[in-house]
GUZA-374710 format. One line per field, with one value per residue (C-alpha): residue in one letter; x, y, z. Coordinates in pm, 1 decimal. Example, Ala and Ser with C-alpha at 12.3 -4.5 7.8 and 13.67 -1.06 7.14 Angstrom:
BEGIN
fikol <- c(A	S)
c1 <- c(1230.0	1367.0)
c2 <- c(-450.0	-106.0)
c3 <- c(780.0	714.0)
***
This chain:
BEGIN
fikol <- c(X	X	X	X	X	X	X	X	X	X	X	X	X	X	X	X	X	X	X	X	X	X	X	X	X	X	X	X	X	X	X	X	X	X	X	X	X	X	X	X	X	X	X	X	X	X	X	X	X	X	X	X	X	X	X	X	X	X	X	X	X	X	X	X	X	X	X	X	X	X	X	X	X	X	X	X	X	X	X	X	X	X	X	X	X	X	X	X	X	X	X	X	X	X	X	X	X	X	X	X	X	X	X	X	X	X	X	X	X	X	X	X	X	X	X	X	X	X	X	X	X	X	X	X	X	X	X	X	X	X	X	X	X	X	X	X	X	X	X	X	X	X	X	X	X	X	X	X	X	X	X	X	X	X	X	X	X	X	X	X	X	X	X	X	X	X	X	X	X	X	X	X	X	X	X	X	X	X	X	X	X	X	X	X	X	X	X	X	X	X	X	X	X	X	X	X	X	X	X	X	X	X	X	X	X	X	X	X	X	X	X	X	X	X	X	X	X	X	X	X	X	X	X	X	X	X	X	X	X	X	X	X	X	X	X	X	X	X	X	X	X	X	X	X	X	X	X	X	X	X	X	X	X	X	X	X	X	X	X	X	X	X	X	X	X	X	X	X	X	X	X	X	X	X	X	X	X	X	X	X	X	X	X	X	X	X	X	X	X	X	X	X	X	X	X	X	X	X	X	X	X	X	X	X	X	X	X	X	X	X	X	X	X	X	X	X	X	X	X	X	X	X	X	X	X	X	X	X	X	X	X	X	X	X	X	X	X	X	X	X	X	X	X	X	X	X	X	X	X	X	X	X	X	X	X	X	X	X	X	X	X	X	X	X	X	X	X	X	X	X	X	X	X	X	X	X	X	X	X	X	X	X	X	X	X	X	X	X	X	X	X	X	X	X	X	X	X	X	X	X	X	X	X	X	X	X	X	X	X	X	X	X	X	X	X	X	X	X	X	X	X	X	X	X	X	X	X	X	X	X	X	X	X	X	X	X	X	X	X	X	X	X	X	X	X	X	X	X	X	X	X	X	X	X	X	X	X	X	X	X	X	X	X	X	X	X	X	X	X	X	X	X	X	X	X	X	X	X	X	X	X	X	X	X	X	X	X	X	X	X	X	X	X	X	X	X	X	X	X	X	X	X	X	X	X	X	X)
c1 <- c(-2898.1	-3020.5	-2811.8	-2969.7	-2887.5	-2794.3	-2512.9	-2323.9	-2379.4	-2508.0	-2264.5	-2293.4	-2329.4	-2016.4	-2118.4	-2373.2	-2324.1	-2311.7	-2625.5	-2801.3	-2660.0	-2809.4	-3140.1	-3083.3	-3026.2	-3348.5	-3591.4	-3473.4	-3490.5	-3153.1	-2968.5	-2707.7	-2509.9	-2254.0	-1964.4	-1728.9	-1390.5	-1199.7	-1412.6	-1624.4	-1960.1	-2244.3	-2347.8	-2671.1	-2872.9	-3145.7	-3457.4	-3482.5	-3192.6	-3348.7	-3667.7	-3504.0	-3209.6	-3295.5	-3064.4	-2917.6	-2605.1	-2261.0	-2059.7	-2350.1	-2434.1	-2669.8	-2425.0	-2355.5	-1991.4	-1764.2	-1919.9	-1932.1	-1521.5	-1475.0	-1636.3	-1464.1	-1104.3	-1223.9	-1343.9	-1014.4	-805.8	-989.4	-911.1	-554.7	-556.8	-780.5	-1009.6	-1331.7	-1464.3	-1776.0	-1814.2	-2083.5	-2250.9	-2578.6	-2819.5	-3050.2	-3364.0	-3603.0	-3841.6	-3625.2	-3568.0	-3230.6	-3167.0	-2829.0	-2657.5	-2428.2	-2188.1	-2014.8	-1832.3	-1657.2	-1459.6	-1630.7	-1320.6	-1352.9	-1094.2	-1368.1	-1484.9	-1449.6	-1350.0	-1380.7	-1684.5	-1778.0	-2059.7	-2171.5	-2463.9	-2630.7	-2815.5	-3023.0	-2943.1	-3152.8	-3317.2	-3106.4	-3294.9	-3568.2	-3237.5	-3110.6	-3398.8	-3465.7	-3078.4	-3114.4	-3453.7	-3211.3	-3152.9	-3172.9	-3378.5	-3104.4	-2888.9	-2873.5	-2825.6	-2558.4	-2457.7	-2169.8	-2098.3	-1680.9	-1737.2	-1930.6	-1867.0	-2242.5	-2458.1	-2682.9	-2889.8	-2988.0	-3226.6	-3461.9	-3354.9	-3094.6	-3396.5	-3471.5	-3140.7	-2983.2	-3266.7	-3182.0	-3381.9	-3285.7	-3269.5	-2979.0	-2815.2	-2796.4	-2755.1	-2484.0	-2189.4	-2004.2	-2301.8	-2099.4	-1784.3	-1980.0	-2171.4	-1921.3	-1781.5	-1479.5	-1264.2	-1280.7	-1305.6	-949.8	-892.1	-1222.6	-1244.0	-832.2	-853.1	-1181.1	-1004.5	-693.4	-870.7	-1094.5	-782.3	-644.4	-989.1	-1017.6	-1358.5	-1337.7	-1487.6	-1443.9	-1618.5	-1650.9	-1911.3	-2185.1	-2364.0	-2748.5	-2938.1	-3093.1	-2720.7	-2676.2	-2364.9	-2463.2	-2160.6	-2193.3	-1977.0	-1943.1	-1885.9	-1785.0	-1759.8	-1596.1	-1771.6	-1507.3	-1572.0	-1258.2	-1038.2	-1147.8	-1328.4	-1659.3	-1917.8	-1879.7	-2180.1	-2200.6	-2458.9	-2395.7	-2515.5	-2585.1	-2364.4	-2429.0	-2544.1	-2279.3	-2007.3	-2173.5	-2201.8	-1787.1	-1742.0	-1904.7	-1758.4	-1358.7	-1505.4	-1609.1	-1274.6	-1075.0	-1278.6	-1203.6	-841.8	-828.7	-999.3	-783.1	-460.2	-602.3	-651.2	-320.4	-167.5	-401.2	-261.8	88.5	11.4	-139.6	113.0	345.3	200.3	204.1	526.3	662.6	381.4	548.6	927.2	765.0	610.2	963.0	1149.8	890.6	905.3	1291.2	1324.8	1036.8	1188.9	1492.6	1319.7	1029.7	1317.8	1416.3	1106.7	993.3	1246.1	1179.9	846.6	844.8	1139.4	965.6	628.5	897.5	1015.3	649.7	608.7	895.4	811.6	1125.0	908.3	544.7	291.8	-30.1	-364.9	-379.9	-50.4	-5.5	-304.8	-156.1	186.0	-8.1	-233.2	158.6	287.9	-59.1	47.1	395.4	293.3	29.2	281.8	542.6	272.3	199.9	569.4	643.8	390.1	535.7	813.3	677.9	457.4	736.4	951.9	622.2	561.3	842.1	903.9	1145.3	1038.0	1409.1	1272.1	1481.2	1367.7	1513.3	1361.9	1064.6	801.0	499.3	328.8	625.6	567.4	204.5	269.5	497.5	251.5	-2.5	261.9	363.5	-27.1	-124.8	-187.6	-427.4	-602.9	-655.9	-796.9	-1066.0	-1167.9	-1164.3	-1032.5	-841.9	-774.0	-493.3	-572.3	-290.2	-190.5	166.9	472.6	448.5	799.5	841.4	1136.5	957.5	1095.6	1020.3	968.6	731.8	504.5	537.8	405.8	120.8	-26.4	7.3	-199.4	-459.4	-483.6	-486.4	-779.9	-990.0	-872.6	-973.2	-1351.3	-1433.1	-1614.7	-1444.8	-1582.7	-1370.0	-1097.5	-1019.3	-651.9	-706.3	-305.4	-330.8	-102.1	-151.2	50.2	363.3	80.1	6.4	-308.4	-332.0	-722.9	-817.6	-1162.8	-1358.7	-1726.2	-1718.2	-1879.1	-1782.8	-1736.9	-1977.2	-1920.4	-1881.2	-1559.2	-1393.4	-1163.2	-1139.3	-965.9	-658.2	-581.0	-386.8	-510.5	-872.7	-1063.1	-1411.0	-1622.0	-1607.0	-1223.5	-1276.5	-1397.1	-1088.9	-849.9	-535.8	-348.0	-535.2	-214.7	-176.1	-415.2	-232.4	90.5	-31.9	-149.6	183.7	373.9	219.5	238.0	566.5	603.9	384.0	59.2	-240.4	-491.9	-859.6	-1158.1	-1473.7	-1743.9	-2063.7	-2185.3	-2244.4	-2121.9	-1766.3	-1471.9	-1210.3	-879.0	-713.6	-351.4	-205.7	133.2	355.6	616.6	895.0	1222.2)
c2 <- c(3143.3	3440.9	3771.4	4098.7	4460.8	4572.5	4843.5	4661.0	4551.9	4217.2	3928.4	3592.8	3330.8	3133.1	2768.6	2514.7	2467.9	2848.1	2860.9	2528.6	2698.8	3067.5	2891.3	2656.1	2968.4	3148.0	2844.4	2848.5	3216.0	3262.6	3617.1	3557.3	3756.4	3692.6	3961.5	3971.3	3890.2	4138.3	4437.1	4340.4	4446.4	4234.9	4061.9	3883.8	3946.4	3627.5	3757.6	3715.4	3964.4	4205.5	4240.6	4264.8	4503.3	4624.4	4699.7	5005.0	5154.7	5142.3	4799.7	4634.3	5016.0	4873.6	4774.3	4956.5	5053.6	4948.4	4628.3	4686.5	4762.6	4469.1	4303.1	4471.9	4334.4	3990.7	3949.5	4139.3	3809.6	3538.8	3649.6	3605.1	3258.0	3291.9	3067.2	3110.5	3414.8	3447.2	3752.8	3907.6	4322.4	4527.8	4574.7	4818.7	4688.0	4865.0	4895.7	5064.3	4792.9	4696.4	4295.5	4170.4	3953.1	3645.1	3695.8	3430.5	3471.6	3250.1	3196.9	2996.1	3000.0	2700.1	2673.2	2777.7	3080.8	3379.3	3567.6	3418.9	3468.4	3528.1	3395.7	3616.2	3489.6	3608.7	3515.3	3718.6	3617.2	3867.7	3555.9	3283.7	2945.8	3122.1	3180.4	2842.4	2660.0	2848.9	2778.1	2399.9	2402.8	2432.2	2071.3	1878.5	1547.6	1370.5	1512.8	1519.4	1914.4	1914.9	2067.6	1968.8	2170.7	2129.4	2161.8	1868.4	1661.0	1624.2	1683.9	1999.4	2023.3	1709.2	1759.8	1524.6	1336.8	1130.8	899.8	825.9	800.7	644.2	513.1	599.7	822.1	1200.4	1117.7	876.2	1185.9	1425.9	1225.2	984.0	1156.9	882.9	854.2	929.6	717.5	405.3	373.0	448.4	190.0	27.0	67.9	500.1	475.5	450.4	791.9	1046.0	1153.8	1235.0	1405.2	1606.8	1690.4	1831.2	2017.8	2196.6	2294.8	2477.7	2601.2	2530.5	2434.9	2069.7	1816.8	1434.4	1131.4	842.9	526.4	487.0	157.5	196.3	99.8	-216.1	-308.4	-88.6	60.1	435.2	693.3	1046.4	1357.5	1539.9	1975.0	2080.3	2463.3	2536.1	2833.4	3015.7	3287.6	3524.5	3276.7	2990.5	2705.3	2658.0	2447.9	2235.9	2300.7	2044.9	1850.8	1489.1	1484.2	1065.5	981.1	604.6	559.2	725.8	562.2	209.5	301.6	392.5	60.0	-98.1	82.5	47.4	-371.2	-361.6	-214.7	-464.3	-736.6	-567.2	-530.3	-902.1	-984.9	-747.9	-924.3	-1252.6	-1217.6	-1075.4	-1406.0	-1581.9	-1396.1	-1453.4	-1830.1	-1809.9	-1671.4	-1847.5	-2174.6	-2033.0	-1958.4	-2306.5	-2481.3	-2269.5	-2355.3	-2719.3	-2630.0	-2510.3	-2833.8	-3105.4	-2974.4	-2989.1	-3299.1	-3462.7	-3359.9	-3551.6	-3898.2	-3821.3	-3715.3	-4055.8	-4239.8	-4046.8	-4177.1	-4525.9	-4532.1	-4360.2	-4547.1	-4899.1	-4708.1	-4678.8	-5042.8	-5120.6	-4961.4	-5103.3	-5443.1	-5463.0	-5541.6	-5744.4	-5649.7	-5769.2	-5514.6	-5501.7	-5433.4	-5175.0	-4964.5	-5008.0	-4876.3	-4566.1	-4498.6	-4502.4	-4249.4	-4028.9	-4000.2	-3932.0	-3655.1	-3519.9	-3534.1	-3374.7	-3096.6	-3052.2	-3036.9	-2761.8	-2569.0	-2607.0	-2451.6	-2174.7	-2129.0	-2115.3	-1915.5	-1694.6	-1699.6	-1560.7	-1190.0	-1117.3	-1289.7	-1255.3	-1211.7	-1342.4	-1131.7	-1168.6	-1095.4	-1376.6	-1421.8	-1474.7	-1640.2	-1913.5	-1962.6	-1993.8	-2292.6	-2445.2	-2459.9	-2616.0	-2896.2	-2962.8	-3044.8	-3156.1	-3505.8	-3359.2	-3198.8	-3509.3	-3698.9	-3441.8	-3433.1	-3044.7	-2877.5	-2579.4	-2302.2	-2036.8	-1663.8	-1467.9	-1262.4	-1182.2	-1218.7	-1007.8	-968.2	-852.0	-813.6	-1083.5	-1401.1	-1717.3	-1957.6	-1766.4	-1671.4	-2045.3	-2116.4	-1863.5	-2006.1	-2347.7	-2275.8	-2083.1	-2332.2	-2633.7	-2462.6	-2451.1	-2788.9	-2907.6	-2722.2	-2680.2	-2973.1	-3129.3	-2777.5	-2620.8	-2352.8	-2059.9	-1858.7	-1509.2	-1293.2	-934.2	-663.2	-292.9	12.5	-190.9	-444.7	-802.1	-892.3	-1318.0	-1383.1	-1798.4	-1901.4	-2186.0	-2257.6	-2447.5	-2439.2	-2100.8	-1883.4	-1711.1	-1326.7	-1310.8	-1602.7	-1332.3	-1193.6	-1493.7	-1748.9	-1501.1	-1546.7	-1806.8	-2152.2	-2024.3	-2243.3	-2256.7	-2565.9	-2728.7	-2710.5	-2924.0	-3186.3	-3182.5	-3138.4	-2863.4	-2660.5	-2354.5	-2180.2	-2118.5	-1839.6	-1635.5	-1729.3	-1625.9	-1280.2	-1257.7	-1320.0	-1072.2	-841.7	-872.6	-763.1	-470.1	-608.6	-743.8	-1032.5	-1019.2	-1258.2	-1275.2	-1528.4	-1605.2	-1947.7	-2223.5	-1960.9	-2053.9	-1804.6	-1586.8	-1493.9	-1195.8	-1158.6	-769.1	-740.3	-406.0	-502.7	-360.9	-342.3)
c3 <- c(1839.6	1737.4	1831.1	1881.4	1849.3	2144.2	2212.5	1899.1	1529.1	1463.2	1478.4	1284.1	1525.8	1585.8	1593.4	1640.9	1994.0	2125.4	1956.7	2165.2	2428.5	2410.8	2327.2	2621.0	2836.6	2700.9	2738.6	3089.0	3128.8	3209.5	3282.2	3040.1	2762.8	2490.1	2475.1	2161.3	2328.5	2137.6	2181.0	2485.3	2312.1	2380.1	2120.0	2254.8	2497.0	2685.0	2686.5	3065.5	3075.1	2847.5	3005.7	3369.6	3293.6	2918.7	2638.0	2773.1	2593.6	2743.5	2937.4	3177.2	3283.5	3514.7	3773.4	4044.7	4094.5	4114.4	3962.8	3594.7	3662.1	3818.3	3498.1	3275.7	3415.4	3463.2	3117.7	3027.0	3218.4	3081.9	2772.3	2863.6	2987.9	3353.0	3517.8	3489.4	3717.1	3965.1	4190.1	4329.2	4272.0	4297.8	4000.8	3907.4	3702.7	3421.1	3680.6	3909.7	4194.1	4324.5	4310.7	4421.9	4159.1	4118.7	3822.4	3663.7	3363.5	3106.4	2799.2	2495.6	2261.6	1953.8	1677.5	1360.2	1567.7	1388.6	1746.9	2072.9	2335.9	2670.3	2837.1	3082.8	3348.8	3698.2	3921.6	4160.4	4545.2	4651.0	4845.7	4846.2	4930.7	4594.6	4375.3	4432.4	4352.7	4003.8	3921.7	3950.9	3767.2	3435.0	3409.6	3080.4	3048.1	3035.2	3305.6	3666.1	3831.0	4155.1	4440.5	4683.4	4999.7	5049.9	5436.2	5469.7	5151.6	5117.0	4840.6	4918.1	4554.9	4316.0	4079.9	4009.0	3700.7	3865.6	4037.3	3652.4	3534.1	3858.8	4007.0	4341.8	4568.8	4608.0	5026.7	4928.1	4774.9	5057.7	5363.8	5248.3	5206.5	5051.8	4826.6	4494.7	4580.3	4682.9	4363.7	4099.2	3906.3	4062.1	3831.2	3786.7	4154.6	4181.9	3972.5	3904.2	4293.9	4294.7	3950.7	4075.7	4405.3	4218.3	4009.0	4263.6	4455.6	4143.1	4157.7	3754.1	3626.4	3512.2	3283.4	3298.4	3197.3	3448.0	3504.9	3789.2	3898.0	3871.8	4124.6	3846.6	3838.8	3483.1	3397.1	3340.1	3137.8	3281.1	3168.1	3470.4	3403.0	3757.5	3803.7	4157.6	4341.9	4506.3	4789.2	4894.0	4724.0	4879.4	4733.4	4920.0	4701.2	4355.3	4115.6	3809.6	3564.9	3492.0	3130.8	3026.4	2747.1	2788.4	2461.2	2289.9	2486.9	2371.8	2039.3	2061.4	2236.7	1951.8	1686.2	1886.8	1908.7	1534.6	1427.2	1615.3	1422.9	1070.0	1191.7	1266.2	965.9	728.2	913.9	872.2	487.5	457.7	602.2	405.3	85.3	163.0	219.2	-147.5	-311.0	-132.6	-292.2	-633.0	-634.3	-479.8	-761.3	-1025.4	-963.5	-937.4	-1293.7	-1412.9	-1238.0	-1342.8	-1751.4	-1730.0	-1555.0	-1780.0	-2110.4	-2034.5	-2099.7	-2308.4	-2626.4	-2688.9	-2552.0	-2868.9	-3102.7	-3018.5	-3056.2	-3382.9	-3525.3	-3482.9	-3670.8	-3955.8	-3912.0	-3923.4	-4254.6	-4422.1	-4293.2	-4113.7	-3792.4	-3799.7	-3564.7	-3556.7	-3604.9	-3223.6	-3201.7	-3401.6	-3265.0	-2913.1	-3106.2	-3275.4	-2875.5	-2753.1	-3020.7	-3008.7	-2581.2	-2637.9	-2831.0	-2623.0	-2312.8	-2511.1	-2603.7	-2229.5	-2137.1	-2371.4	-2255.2	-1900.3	-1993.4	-2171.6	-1863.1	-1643.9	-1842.4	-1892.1	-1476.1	-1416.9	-1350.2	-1670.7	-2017.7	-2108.6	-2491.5	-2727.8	-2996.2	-3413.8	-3734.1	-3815.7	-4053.9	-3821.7	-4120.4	-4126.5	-3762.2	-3755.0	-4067.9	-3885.2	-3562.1	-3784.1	-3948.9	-3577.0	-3457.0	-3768.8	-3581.7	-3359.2	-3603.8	-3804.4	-3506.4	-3449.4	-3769.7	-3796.5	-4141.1	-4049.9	-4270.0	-4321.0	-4460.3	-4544.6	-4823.1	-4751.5	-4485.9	-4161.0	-4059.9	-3723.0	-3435.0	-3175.3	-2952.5	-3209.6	-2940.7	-2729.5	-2994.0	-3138.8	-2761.8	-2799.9	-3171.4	-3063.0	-2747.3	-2939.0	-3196.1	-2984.4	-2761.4	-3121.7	-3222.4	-2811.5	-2824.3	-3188.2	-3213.5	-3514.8	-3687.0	-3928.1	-3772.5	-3965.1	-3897.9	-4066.1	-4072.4	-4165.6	-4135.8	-4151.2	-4038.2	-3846.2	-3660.3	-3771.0	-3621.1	-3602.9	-3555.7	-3464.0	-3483.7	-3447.4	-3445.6	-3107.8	-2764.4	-2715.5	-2377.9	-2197.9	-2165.5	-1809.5	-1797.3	-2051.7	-1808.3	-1596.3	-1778.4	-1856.8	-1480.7	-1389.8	-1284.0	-1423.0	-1649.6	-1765.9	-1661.3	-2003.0	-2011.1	-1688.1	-1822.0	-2138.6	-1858.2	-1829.3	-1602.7	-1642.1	-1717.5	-2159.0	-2173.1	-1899.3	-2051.0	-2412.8	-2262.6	-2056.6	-2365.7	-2627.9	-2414.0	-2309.4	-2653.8	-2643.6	-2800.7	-2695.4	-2715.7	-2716.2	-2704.5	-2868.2	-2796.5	-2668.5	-2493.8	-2824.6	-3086.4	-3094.8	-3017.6	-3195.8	-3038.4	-3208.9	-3138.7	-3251.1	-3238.8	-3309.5	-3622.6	-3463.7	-3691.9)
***
């Protein structure tokens, strides 16, 4: 909207809607101003107005008294809370001629206005049936223009949108005065005539949104503004526009509809999630009970087996070739289960929310030997060579056990997918870290599984195939840093991998 120079400075306009509606009110060639609520200057003048009345100096000077007074304390009681105000006075125009006006007048108050506004509008009655006609020209495209005589509950004024909108004829309209009740939707049938009726007896101008059956069977959303014309305190007619919001109101029905579904959805996945974890927690205290309960027999099924290897090589006991491979399969499987049933338990113990670290001085060099005495077995049966680099101790405050559990993994995954190719354990230390790196020259992991298989249960599709719980690598992580390090992975598909493991040498 563009505001003018009139009496007053220029005012910035206030928002987006004031300004649809002063250029709503000038297409139409409505007699309309804005006034500044606080100081009651007009701010804009429609060009209608202007041409009619001018932009004389001093408050709507071109009323005859006591009309502009009478203006003056209306605006003055909306601006304390009124309803809005419609009265009628005599007008003098630019051209000399008297016209007798309609005045309503209104309060446009929104929460980012810098200062509230009053719309001021008239409407010359001079001839009535004339007047009428040009008021209910101002209709939107979209909405239907009304007029209801109290007296005889019948409509007196529809414009001619509401055949397109409604698709009933304008005759239906004015001679059936239970026109608007019989056509809206059942179900605000039962509340929009009482709250209407209320409302015009408190004489308060009124805005609702209801529902209205087309006459193609179409549910049609209107937003009804109702202004109540009241004469010597009386309410005598209802004037309103039924702007179509049926779009909009489908568009919320589908957005409420789509936001139940993502509701249901979110709730659904947090059951689901629960479930899950659930699981994991009842397959980890089976992880925890199964190691236990299987260590308990495997110890001297162990013993036996390996004591009648030794009777075997001090001829005590004679076996025959086939024998004694079946005896060496047996001894290779006790070892592998035992192998598996330690690292149950450090997966467990690992699974669990509190380590529990039982941390002493160690050599992690000492511990890494003894890792590769303990699967030197395994190593011989793939055929790899594996190698140990290190220069010196690296003593260090850590849980022997755990990290035990962490080398053996690492080097039993090299020994698993090296591919009988050497395997190369490189220990360095350097300001209070030691920094274990194991390598082979295997089948390697493909960049994007890097972060996966530290998760638990995640393996790669060639451990698949070797077998596994899918549970070291997230214990290994889950241990070192437990103890404030980390562990890192380098590798690309058929280049082999290298594990580093840094650890702070805490004293």
């Amino acid at each position: 909207m563009t505001f003018t120079e009139s009496s007053s400075r220029a005012t910035t306009p206030c928002l987006r809607s004031v300004d649809v509606l002063a250029s709503t009110l000038d297409r139409h060639g409505s007699i309309a101003w804005f006034i500044d609520g606080r100081t009651h200057e007009i701010v804009w003048t429609s060009a209608r107005a202007s041409t009619l009345f001018g932009l004389r100096p001093g408050f709507f000077s071109f009323l005859a008294p006591p009309g502009d007074e009478v203006l003056r304390a209306s605006l003055d009681a909306l601006m304390q809370g009124a309803e809005p105000w419609t009265g009628d006075a005599w007008a003098l125009t630019t051209k000399g001629q008297r016209a007798f006006v309609r005045i309503a007048a209104s309060l446009i108050a929104e929460d980012r206005c810098a200062a509230p506004y009053l719309l001021v509008t008239m409407t010359d009655i001079s001839d009535l049936a004339e007047a009428r006609e040009a008021l209910y020209v101002l209709s939107d495209v979209d909405s239907i223009v009304w007029e209801l005589d109290l007296a005889t509950m019948r409509f007196t004024f529809v414009s001619r949108q509401a055949e397109r909108i409604l698709g009933y004829p304008i005759e239906a309209w004015l001679t059936d005065r239970e026109f608007w009740h019989r056509h809206m939707h059942p179900e605000d049938r039962t509340w929009a005539p009482a709250y209407c009726e209320n409302e015009t007896k408190r004489l308060s101008a009124h805005e609702f949104v209801y529902r209205m059956i087309a006459a193609d069977g179409r549910t049609v959303w209107l937003r009804d503004i109702v202004t109540v014309v009241v004469e010597g305190n009386v309410p005598r007619r209802l004037r309103g526009v039924m702007v179509d919001v049926t779009e909009s109101k489908e568009a919320e029905v589908e957005r409420d509809r789509l936001l139940a579904e993502e509701q249901a959805t979110r709730a659904a996945l947090e059951q689901a999630r629960g479930r899950a974890e659930e699981a994991l927690r009842r397959r980890d205290e089976f992880l925890s009970a199964a190691s236990h309960e299987l260590r308990t027999p495997l110890t001297p099924l162990a013993l036996q087996i390996q004591s009648l290897l030794r009777d075997v090589e001090r001829g005590e006991l004679r076996l025959g070739a086939a024998q004694r491979k079946k005896l060496d399969i047996a001894d290779r499987q006790i070892e592998r289960l035992s192998s598996l049933v330690t690292t149950m338990l450090g997966v467990s113990r690992a699974l669990g929310e509190n380590l529990g670290l039982a941390r002493e001085p160690c050599d992690l060099r000492e511990m890494t030997r003894e890792v590769l005495d303990e699967l030197d077995g395994e190593r011989t049966r793939s055929g790899a060579s594996i190698t140990l680099l290190s220069d010196a101790p690296a003593i260090g405050v850590w849980d022997r056990n755990a990290l035990q559990l962490v080398i053996g993994h690492l080097v039993r995954n090299a020994i698993k997918f090296g591919m009988g190719k050497p395997i190369t354990l490189s220990l360095t230390t350097m300001d209070s870290v030691a920094m274990l790196q194991v390598s082979d020259g295997g089948m390697g992991i493909a960049p994007e599984d890097h972060a996966r298989i530290f998760e638990p249960y995640e393996r790669t599709d060639a451990a698949k195939v070797y077998g596994g719980l899918g549970l070291g690598l997230h214990t290994a992580r889950r241990i070192v840093e437990a103890h404030g390090g980390r562990i890192e992975l380098r590798s690309a598909k058929g280049q082999g991998a290298e594990f580093t493991v840094t650890l702070p040498m805490a004293r």
